[in-house]
C-alpha positions, 0 to 999 in steps of 0.5 A: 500500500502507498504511503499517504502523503499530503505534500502540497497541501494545507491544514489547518489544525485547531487546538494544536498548542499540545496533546492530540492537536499537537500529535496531528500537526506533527504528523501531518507536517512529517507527510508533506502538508504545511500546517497552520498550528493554531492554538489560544493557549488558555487553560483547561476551562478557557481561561487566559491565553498565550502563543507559546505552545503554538509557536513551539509546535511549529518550531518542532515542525520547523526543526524537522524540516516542514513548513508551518505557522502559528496562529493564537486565535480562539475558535469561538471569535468570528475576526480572530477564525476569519484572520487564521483562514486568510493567513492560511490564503496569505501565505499558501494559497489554499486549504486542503485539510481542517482539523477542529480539535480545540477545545475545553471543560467545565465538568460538574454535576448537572445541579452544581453546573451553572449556565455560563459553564454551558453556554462555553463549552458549547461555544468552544466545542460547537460553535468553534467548530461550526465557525472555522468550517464556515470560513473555510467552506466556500474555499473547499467548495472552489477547489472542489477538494476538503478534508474536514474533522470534528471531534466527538467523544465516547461522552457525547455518544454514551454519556458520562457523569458531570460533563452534561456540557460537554456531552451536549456539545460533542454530540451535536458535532455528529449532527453537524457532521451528518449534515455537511457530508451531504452538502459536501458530497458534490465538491469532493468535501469529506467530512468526519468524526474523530472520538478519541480517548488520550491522555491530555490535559483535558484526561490527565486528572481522570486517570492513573499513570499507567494507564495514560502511558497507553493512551498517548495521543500519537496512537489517535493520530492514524486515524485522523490521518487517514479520515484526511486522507485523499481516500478518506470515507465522509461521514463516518465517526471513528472511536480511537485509543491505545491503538484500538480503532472502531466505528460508532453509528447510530441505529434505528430499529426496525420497529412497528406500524400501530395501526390495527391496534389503534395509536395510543400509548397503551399499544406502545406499552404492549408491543415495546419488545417489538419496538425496541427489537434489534433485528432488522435494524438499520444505519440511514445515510441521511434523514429521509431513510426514517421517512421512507421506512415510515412509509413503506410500513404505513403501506404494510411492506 
């Protein structure tokens, strides 16, 4: 099998200042592309801000013999996003590949979390991503050519105790995700998802050393090189860790068509083993799948 190269291509990495974001431009510079390494440099929560960690990723990328360059923008403002694209523009002339990784956390029980620790891991998670594919998209579009990753989490697809926040966030990346393979199907514009679990900052407190020792983020990077890829699917989430790699989807039971029995909520009850049956089920490519099965039960087939 050939290699995978991006030799002139342009990324852009989001979140790239350490841990996963890091790992990925890393790597991308080592395959040819030239990487816009962006990073806030705050902290866990948000908070503060430095270039530091930014710039000494792209004098790694440097002293390795690739091109890249930093960018301090946070994802969630709209003039500091739309700076990171035209200096990508500026400097290469295109975008290839848009990795969003950055991102925070605020966990709390949902009793003790406050309003403000949701509306920022929203902004942070969703929004910035939503806003750097948006100022990227039309460039995608004209080339006729993107690679695009968002990146959910096992919280976001199974849930996890505290990260209501988070969990809201990383899941609606999936549906934004579902959307836009659809949009981006006609001009060559592959979009999805990375789940990872690795041993960051945003992990280092949940888990013993020894365990962090196997979940280092480079072994989370091949999937996401591959997702960028030129042979890349579109619209497929992909679980990572450890060197473990699987598919999460979301299914859809074949279910039931209540018409004889009449429609109520005592028919539900009474043929909920039916409903909740597992046989038979199916993953849609889009949401018109559910419509036409409803369908084609009303018709009895």
């Amino acid at each position: 099998m050939a290699d995978i190269r991006f030799d002139g291509q342009v990324a852009i990495v989001t979140g790239a200042g350490g841990g996963l974001g890091r790992a990925h431009a890393l790597e991308l510079a080592r395959r040819g592309a030239k990487v816009v390494v962006n990073d806030l440099g705050g902290s866990v929560d948000g908070s503060g801000g430095s270039s530091a960690a930014a710039e000494a990723v792209v004098a790694e990328i440097k002293a390795a013999g690739g091109e890249a360059i930093a960018n301090g923008a946070s994802v969630t403002d709209d003039a500091g996003v739309a700076n990171m694209i035209q200096q990508a523009m500026d400097t290469w002339g295109r975008i290839d590949i848009l990795i969003a990784n950055a991102g925070i956390l605020r966990d709390k029980s949902f009793s003790k979390m406050e309003i403000a620790d949701f509306d920022a891991v929203m902004g942070v998670h969703l929004m910035g991503t939503v806003k750097p594919v948006k100022a990227a998209w039309e460039i995608m579009k004209a080339q006729n050519y993107g690679r695009i990753i968002v990146t959910t989490s096992s919280t976001g697809l199974y849930g996890n105790f505290g990260q209501a926040n988070y969990g809201a966030a990383k899941l609606s990346l999936v549906g934004f995700m579902n959307t836009m393979k659809i949009e981006g199907a006609k001009n060559n514009i592959r979009i999805n998802a990375i789940s990872p679990v690795a041993a960051t900052r945003m992990t280092e407190n949940l888990m013993p050393p020894q365990m962090l020792e196997l979940l280092k983020p480079e072994y989370v990077t091949p999937g996401v090189i591959y997702l960028v890829s030129e042979d890349a699917p579109t619209g497929t989430i992909l679980t990572a860790g450890a060197g473990v790699f699987s598919v999460a989807r979301i299914y859809e039971t074949d279910g039931i068509c209540l018409k004889e029995g009449g429609i109520t909520a005592e028919e539900i009850a009474a043929n909920w083993a039916t409903i909740t049956d597992p046989a038979g089920h199916e993953a849609y490519e889009q949401g018109g799948g559910q419509t036409q099965k409803f369908m084609r039960k009303l018709a009895g087939g």
